[in-house]
Structure formats: C-alpha cells, structure tokens
C-alpha positions as MATLAB code, in Angstrom:
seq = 'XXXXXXXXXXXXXXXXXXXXXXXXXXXXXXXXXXXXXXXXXXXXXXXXXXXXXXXXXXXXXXXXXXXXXXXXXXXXXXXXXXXXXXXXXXXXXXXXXXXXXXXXXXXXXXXXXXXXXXXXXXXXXX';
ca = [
      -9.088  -41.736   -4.820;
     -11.360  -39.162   -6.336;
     -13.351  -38.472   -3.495;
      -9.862  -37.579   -1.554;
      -8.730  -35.521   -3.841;
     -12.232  -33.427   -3.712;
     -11.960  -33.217    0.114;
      -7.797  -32.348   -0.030;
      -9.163  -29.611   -2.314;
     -11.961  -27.756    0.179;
      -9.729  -28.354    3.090;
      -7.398  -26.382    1.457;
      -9.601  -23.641   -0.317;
     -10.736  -23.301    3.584;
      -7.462  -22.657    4.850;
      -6.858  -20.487    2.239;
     -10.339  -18.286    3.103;
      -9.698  -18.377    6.699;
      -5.979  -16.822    6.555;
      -6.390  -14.569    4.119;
      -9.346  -12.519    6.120;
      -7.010  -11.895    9.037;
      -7.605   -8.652    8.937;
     -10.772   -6.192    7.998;
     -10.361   -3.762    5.327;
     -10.369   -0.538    5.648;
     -10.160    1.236    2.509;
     -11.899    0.144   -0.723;
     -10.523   -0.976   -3.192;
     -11.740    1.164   -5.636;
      -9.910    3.561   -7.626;
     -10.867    7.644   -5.646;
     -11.692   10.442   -7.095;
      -9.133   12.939   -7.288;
     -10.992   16.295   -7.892;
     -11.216   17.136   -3.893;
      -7.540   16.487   -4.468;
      -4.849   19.558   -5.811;
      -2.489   18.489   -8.261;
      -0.296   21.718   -8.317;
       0.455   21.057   -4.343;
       0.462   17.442   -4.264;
       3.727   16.623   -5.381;
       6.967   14.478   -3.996;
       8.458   17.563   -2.906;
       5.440   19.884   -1.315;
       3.300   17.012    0.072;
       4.155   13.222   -0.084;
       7.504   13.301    1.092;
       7.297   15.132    3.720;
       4.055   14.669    5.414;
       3.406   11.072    3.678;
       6.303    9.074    2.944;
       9.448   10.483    5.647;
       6.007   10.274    8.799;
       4.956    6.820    7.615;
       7.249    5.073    5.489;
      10.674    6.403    4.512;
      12.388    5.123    8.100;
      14.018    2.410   10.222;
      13.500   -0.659   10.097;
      10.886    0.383    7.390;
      11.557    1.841    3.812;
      14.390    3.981    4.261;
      17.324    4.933    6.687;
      19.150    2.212    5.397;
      16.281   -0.069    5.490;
      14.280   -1.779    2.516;
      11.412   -3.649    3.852;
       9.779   -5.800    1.218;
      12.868   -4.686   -1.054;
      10.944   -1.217   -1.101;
      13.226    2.253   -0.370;
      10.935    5.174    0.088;
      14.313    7.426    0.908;
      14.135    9.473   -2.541;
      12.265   10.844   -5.534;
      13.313    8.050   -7.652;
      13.227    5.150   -5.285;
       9.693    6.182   -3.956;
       8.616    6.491   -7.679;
      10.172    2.979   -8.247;
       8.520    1.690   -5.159;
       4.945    2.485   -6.243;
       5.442    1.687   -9.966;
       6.944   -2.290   -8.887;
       5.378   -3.029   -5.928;
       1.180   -2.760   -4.409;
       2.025    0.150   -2.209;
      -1.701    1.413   -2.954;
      -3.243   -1.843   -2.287;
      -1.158   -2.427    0.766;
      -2.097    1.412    2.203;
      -5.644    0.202    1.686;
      -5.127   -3.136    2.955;
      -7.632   -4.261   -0.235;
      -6.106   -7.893   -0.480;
      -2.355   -6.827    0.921;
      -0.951   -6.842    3.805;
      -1.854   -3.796    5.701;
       0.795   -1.045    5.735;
       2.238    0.462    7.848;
       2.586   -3.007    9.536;
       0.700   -3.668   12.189;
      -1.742   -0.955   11.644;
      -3.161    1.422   12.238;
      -4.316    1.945    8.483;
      -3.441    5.413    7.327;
      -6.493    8.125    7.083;
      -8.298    7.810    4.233;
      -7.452   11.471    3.412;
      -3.629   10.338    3.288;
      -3.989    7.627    1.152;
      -6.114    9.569   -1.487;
      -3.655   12.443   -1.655;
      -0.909    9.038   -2.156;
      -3.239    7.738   -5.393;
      -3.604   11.038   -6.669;
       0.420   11.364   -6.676;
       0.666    8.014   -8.708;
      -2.387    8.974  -10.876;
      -1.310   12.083  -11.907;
       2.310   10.686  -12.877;
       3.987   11.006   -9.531;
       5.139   14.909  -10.047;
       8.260   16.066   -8.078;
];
C-alpha cells in the first residue's frame, strides 16, 4: 500500500511539472529597477492608461468594455488600481508562474511592463 501511494505521488508531481512549463518565460521575475523609469510622467492618466492599459488590456472580451476577464476591469482609475492591488497582474505581464497576459501572447515589451511596476511601486499615481 505504501509503495502505491509513493508512485500515485511522483506520477502526480510529474503531471504537475509537465503542465505547468507550458509556456517559456519571458520576463523575470524579479522586482526592476525603476530609476530609467520617470515617476512625474508615469502616471494612470499621462502613461498607463492610455498607451498601457486602453492598447492591451482595458477592452472586449478582455478587462473592460463591459468585459471582466478573470473578474479584473481595467476600464478606470479605481478599477485598474483595484485590479493590480487583488489580483497577479505583474506576474501574469511577466508570465513568471501566471498565465501569460495578454492571452495567448505575445508577452508585452519589457519596456511596457517596467513602466506598469513602476506605476504600482510608486503607489499607482493618477
């Protein structure tokens, strides 16, 4: 009974380890450095929305225009705020251990997704 168990245990750990590689990462997972980045310009209203969030995000049948993918709206301020501070938005736009956003790829440039940590690090200005 023992030695079943053992083998119903690495059978499964091997599933596990095959599906969750599906896909290579692209961005690490490592927190950037946000000195290349300009706080005073990279706010909600000058930057993310709208060359970030309304381009890549904030539309149907994603995050916004009625849509909520993954109960995420990325249509406002306060809903895009909500989305990062609740959910693994950064994770998933890194695809470090999430599922890759957008879906389906292509991964975002890295230059995107820094300016989109550097919002959340420095407190999400508007």
């Amino acid at each position: 009974m023992k030695k079943k168990s053992v083998i119903i245990a690495i059978a499964g750990l091997a599933l596990v380890t095959l599906f969750s590689c599906t896909k290579d990462r692209t961005h690490p997972a490592v927190l950037y450095n946000c000195s290349s980045v300009n706080a005073a310009t990279n706010t909600y209203n000058l930057n993310i929305n709208p060359n970030i969030t309304s381009v890549y995000c904030a539309y149907a049948p994603c995050h916004g225009g009625g849509s909520t993918g993954g109960g995420l709206d990325m249509s406002t301020y306060a809903s895009t705020v909500s989305a990062f501070k609740t959910s693994t938005v950064i994770c998933a736009l890194k695809n470090a251990g999430c599922e890759l956003m957008p879906k389906g790829g292509p991964a975002l440039p890295d230059s995107l997704v820094l300016q989109m940590e550097c919002w959340q690090q420095n407190g999400f200005p508007q």
